[in-house]
N, C-alpha and C positions, 0 to 999 in steps of 0.2 A: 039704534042699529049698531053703533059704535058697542056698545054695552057685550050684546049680544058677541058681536067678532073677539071681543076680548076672552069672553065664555070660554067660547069655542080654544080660542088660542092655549087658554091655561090648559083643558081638557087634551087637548093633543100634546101638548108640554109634558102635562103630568102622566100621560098614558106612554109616551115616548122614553122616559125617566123607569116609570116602573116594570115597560116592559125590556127595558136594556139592564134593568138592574136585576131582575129576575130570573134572561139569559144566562148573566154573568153567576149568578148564585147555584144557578142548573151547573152552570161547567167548574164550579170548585167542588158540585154535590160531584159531580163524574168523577174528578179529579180524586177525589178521596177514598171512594170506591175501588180507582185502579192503583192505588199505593194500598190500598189495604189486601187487595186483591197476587200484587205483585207481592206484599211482606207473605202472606201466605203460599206464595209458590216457591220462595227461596227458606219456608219452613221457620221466618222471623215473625213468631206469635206476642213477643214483646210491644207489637205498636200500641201505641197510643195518641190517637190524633186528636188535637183541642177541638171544643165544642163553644168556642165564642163564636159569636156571631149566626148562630142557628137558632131555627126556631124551638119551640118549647119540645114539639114530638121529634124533630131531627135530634137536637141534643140528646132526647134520652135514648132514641136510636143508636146513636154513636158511642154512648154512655156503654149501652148494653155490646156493643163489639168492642171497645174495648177493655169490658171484662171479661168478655168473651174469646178473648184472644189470649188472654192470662191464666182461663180455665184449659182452653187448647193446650197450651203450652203445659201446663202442670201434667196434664192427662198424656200428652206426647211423654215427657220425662219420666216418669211411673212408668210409661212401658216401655221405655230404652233399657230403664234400669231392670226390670225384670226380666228382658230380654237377657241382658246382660251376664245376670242372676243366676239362671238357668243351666245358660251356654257355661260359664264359669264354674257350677256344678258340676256339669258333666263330662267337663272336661278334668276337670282334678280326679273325678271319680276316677276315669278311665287310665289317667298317670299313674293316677295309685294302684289302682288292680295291675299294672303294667308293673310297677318298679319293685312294687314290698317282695315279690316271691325271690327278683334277682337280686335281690339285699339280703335277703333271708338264706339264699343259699351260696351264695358269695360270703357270707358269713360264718357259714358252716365249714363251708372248704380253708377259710384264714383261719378254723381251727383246730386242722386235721392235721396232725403231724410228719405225713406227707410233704405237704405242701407249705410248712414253714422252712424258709431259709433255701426252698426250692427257686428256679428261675421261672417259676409260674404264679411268685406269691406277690410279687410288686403288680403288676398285671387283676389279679382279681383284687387286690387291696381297690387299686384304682375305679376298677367298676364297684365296688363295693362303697367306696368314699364321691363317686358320682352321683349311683343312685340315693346313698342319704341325702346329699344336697342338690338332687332334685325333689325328694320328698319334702324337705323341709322350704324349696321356695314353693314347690306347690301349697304347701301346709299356711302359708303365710295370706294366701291369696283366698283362702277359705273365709277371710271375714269380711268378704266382698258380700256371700253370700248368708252369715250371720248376723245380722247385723239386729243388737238389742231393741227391744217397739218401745221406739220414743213416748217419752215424757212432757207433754209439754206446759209449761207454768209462764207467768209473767216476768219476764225478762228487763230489767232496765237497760239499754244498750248502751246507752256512754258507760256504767259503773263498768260492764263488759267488756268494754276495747282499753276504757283505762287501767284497767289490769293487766292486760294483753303490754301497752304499752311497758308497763313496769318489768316485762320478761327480753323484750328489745329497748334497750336503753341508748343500743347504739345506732336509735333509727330516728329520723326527723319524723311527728308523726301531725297531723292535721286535721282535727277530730270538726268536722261541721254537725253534729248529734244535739239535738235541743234536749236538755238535761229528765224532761220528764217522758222519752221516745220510750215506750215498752211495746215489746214484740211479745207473743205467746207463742214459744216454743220451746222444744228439750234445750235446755242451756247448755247439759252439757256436748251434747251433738255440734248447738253450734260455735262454743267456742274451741273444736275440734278442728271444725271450718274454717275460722279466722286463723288458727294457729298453723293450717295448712295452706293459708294462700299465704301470710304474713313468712314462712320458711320458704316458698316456692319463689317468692320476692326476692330475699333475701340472695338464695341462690343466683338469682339472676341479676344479680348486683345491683339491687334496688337499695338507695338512701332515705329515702322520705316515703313514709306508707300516709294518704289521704282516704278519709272515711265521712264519707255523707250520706245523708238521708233525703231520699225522695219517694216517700210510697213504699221502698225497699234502702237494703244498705249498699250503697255502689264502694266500693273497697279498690284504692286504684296505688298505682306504686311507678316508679322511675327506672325500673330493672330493664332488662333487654326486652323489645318488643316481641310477640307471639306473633311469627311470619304466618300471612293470610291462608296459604297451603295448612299450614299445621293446626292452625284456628280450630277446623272443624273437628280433629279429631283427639283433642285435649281431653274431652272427658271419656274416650274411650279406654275402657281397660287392658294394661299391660301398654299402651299407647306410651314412649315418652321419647324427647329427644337429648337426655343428659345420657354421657358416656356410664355411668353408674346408678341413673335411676329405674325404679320397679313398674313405673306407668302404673300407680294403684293410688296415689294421694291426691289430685282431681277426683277422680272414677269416684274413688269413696268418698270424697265430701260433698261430691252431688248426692251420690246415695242416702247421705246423711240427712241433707236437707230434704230430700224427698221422701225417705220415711219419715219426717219429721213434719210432712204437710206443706212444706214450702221448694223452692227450688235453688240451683245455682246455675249460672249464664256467665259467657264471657261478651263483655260489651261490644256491639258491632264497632262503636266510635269512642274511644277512651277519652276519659274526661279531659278537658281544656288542662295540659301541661303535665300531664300523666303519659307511660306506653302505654302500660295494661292496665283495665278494668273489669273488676267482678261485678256482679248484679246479684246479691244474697235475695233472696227472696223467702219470708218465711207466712205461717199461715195464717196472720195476721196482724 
């Protein structure tokens, strides 16, 4: 009898165990679901949530959203950039059919003998030396939307930044790159890339540029922090907040790395002793 009650005992033990422990697994499956669910409404396709402790089909479940979130994101950036592409087309177009006819005939009148040395000649000089130099920054902005079809080859990425290094010498630099890391992508794209976030550093009074590898290249620096408000709108083109910048050196090394097959992000959470971090991403 005694035997039996014991039976029973373990069977309610063990059934009590695995059905609290089953609860508990249900509400981290929820759990994961509503962060992945939340990175998707605030348009954060970067997640990546670990897949210890699941089972064999959950794991590859999870496996597959978060490469599936990596694909989102790639496919989201290809159409910002195109958008972008476009708008930036049409718009230069439309500067230029505006400004070349009043340069063209502002230029005729500065050579009319009339109007040298008249008090009407400094006056159309001026429109004349406006519209060139608005042609010419529009003109500048046109490789937004040229941009050469990437090449893409096997990349060793340490030989890559150690070279980069050899051009800032007066930078502390912190290469964490396992010496055989190859990426395949247009090299020269992205050491275009590196050479525009490694000056945007610089500018922002950054000392020590860090460089690791996680899946991707996280590229992070000590320069002035990227205020949350402005965050979002860094890789927007003509977007900048320096008294003398073009807001076109983001813009285009995203572009880069997206005709290039990969991407570029700026990190929600910059790495442990860094402001800013980049997230390079390329197509393999």
């Amino acid at each position: 009898m005694m035997n039996w009650e014991w039976i029973v005992g373990v069977i309610v033990v063990t059934t009590l165990a695995v059905g609290t422990w089953f609860l508990y697994h249900q509400k981290l499956l929820a759990r994961r679901a509503q962060l992945m669910r939340e990175a998707i409404l605030n348009h954060d396709f970067m997640f990546r949530l670990p897949t210890k402790g699941l089972f064999r089909g959950e794991r590859a479940l999870q496996e597959t959203l978060n490469d599936l979130g990596q694909d989102i994101a790639r496919l989201v950036a290809r159409h910002e950039v195109e958008s972008w592409q476009r708008l930036t087309r049409v718009l230069t177009h439309e500067i230029m059919n505006a400004t070349t006819p009043i340069s063209s005939i502002s230029q005729a009148y500065l050579a009319h003998p009339g109007i040298k040395g008249s008090p009407y000649e400094e006056g159309i000089r001026a429109i004349h030396d406006t519209c060139d130099g608005l042609c010419a920054f529009v003109d500048s902005y046109r490789k937004l939307t040229r941009l050469q079809e990437a090449v893409p080859t096997d990349i060793n990425l340490l030989e890559l930044l150690n070279s980069l290094r050899t051009l800032f010498g007066n930078l502390k630099w912190h290469i964490g790159i396992p010496a055989e890391t190859i990426v395949h992508t247009d090299g020269n794209m992205l050491r275009q890339v590196l050479l525009n976030l490694v000056k945007n550093a610089v500018e922002a009074g950054a000392g020590t540029i860090d460089a690791r590898w996680d899946g991707a290249l996280w590229v992070s620096n000590d320069g002035a922090p990227i205020a949350a408000d402005v965050a979002k709108d860094i890789f927007v083109p003509f977007f900048t907040t320096k008294t003398t910048g073009t807001g076109i050196g983001l813009s285009l090394s995203r572009q880069l790395m997206v005709v290039s097959g990969g991407d570029l992000q700026l990190a929600e959470r910059p790495v442990a002793g860094y402001h800013v971090t980049f997230i390079v991403k390329t197509s393999a």
